[in-house]
Every structure is written in C-alpha cells, then in structure tokens.
N, C-alpha and C positions, 0 to 999 in steps of 0.2 A: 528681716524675717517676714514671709508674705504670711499673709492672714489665714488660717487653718481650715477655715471655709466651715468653721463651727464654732457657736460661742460658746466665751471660757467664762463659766461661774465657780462659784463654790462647789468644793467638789471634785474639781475638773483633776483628771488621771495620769494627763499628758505633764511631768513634773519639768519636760523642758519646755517645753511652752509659758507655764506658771511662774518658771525663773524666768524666762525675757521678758513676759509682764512686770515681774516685779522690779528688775534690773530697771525696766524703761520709767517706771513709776518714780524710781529714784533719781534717775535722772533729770525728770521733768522737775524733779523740786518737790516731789512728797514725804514729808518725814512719816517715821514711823512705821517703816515697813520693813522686815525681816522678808530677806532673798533665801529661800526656801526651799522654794519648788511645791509651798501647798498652798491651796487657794481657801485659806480658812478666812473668820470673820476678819482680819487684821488687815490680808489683802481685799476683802471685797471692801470694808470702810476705805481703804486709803483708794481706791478704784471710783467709790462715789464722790470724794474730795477731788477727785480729779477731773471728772465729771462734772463736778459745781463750778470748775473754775475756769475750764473750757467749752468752747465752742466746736463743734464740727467746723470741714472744709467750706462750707456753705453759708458758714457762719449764724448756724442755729444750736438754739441750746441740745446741749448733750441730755438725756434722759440721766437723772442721777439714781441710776439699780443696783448700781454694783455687777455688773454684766459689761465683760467685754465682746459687742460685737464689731460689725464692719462699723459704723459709726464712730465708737471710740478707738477702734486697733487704728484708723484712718490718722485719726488726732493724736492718741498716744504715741504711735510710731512715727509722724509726720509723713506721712505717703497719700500719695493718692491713687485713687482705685480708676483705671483706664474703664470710661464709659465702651456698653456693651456695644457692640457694632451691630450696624441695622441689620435685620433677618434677611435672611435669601429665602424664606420659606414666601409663595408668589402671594396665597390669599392673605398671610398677613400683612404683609407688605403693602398690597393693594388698599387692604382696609384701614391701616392706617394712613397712608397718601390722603385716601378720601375724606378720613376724620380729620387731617391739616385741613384739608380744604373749607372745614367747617367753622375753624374756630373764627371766631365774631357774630357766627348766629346770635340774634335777640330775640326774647318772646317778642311779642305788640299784642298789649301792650306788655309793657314788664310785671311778672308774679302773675300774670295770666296762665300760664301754659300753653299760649295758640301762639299765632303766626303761620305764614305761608311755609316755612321750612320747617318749623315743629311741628305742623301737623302732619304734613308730609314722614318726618319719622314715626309718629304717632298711627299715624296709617298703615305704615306697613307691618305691624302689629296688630294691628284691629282692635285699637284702643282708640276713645272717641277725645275731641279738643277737649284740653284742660284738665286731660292727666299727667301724673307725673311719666317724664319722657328718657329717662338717661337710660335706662333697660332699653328701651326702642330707639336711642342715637348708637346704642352699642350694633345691634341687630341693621339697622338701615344703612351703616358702615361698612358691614360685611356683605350685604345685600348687595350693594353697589360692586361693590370689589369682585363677588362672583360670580354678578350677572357679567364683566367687562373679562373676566378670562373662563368662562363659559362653563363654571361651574353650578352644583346644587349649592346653596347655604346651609351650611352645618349646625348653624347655631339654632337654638330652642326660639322658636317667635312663641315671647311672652313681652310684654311690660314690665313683669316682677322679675327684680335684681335676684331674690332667694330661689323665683321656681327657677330661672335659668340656672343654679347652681344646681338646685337639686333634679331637676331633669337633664343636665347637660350629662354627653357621652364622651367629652373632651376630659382630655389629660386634664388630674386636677393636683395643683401645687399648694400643698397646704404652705399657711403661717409657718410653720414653725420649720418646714423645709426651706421655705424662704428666707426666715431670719439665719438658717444656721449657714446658708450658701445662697447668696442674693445669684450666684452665676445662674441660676437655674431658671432665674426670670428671661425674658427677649423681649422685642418689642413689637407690639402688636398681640400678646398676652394680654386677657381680660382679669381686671382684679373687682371682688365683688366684697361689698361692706353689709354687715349687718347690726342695724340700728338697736335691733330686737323690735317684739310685737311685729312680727310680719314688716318691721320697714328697712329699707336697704337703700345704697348708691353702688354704680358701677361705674366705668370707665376703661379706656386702653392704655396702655402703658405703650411712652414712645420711649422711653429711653432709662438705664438701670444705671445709677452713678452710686458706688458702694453701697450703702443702705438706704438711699433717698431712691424714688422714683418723680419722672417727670414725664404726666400724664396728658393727657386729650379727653374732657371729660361735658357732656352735655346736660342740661337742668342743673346746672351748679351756677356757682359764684369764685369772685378770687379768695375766696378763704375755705373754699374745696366744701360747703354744705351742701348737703340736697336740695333737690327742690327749688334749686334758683334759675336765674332769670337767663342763661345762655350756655353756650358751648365754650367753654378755658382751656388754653392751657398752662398748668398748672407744677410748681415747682413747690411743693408744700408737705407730700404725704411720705412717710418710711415703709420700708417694706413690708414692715410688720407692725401692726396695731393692735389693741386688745379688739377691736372691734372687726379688723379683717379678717372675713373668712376662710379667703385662698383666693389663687387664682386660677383662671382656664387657660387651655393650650389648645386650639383649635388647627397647630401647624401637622 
C-alpha cells in the first residue's frame, strides 16, 4: 500500500487505510491492537510502541506521537520512498550547483563570522563582518545562479531568515502541507526556521528522502545549529518541525 500522501492520526476517516495500519501493526509484533478500521486511543498507543521500538530507514529514532507519517509508514510497511529527482527548474538548479560548491567554507577565524567568502556573502546583502550569514549564503546562491543565466534575483536581499519569509513573493509551502505530502518539496526549495524572538536559520534543500531532508546549509555546524562556524552539508533535519516555518519556492 503506497503512502496516502497524508498523515494518519486519531480520527483519521479513511477506515481502509486504518485497517492496513492496524493489520501492519500486528504484523510487526504489536499486541493489543483490534483491526477495526478506527484510529481511536488503542491504535495510536500501539502506533507509539511501535515507534519506541523502531528506527527510521536512516536509522534515526522515530518520533514517538502516535502519528503515522512518511517516517513511520516508511518503517511500518518496510518500503522505501524513492529520493526526489533533481529539478529542471534552471535557477534552482544553478543555485544549488553553486551552494555544492560551497560546502567546506570556514569562518577565520572560527565563531567569528568573517572570512574572505563569508564576507563576501555577507556583502551582497549589506550586512557588515560578523553578522549572522545563513540568510545571505541563501541569497548570494541565487545571486550567482542568476547573474550566470542572465536573470534578475527573485529573492528578498535581507540577512533576516523571518523578513525573507515574511517579504518573500515566492510560492510558500507551509509545515504542515509538507508533513502531510513531503512530494511537494524539490530541491533547491528554501526552508526557513524560526527560533522565536525575531531569530531564525535557513538553508536549501538538495534532496527529499521521505520525511528526512538533506540540506546545504551556511553559518551552521554538523548538528544543523545556527550561528556556526561554516557552510554543511547536512543529513539531519525532517520535513517538518515544531519550529519550521515553511518553505519557499522560487521555481
């Protein structure tokens, strides 16, 4: 059964769908589950037991909600989700090539925010050395990509991860259309975080592997935090977070 492209909680209306959950639930070795067809408390406990006991494809823990989405339908059914194929759309494509070309940038010194290529991103925003730069590695990305096939750059020139969302004119993919159908991501999509208090992190998405993405992401570190010392790339964040905003679509 391929994955409904929405997830299944409590609640959930779809009563065949509910029954191959549960069927699979039983399968896997969970007792105590009545095949039904409703998604009341009895299957979502037995959905978080299942949860606790597995691992995603990737081999990271599963979130234990009692929510099935692409994450656990991945492991529950044992399938895997064919990673999204690269865009034909030309500026994203270009802007991502260019953000590969980036990863191993280092501040100098490190937790500085300068260097000869940071500041360079840092500039082409009109923000001065030793601000935070991942808004302006996003921005100097597509800069590059549209100055090389002779276009205007679409995106907001700010340093701030949140004005860029909240000025931006581009296609916006909320959370939660994301969590219920990751197909609707591509790569070279900008995803943007917000910390709260006015702080955020951004980055581009290279590539959509069921519910995991796997980013190109600058002033970070390898445990995907703000604020750090270079340019990753990064196999660590899900589509969807409490703390993710959305994404942009600039194709």
């Amino acid at each position: 059964m391929n994955y409904p492209k929405h997830i299944a909680k409590k609640g959930e209306t779809d009563k065949a769908l509910v029954t191959a959950i549960q069927q699979q639930l039983v399968k896997r070795g969970i007792e105590g589950v009545t095949v039904n067809g409703t998604f009341d408390d009895q299957t979502a406990s037995a959905v978080k037991l299942f949860q606790t006991l597995n691992r995603d494809k990737h081999n990271k823990p599963l979130i234990a909600d009692g929510i099935v989405g692409p994450l656990t339908w991945e492991s529950l059914f044992d399938v895997q989700f064919k990673p999204v194929a690269v865009t034909t759309d030309s500026l994203l494509r270009e802007a991502l090539s260019f953000a590969q070309s980036q990863v191993g940038v280092r501040e100098k010194p490190p937790g500085s925010n300068r260097g000869t290529e940071v500041q360079g991103y840092q500039a082409s925003v009109g923000i001065p050395p030793g601000s935070y730069w991942c808004a302006a590695f996003v921005y100097f990305c597509f800069e590059q990509a549209a100055n090389h096939l002779g276009f205007i750059n679409p995106l907001v020139k700010t340093g701030g991860c949140l004005d860029h969302w909240n000025r931006s004119k581009a296609n916006k993919i909320t959370t939660k259309d994301a969590r219920d159908d990751p197909s609707l991501l591509k790569p070279g999509h900008i995803f943007i975080i917000d910390h709260g208090g006015g702080l955020g992190h951004t980055g581009i998405v290279k590539r959509v592997e069921g519910g995991r993405l796997i980013t190109i992401e600058g002033n970070s570190n390898p445990n995907g935090s703000n604020n750090g010392i270079g340019v990753f790339e990064l196999d660590i964040r899900k589509v969807w977070t409490k703390d993710l905003k959305g994404y942009l679509d600039y194709a």
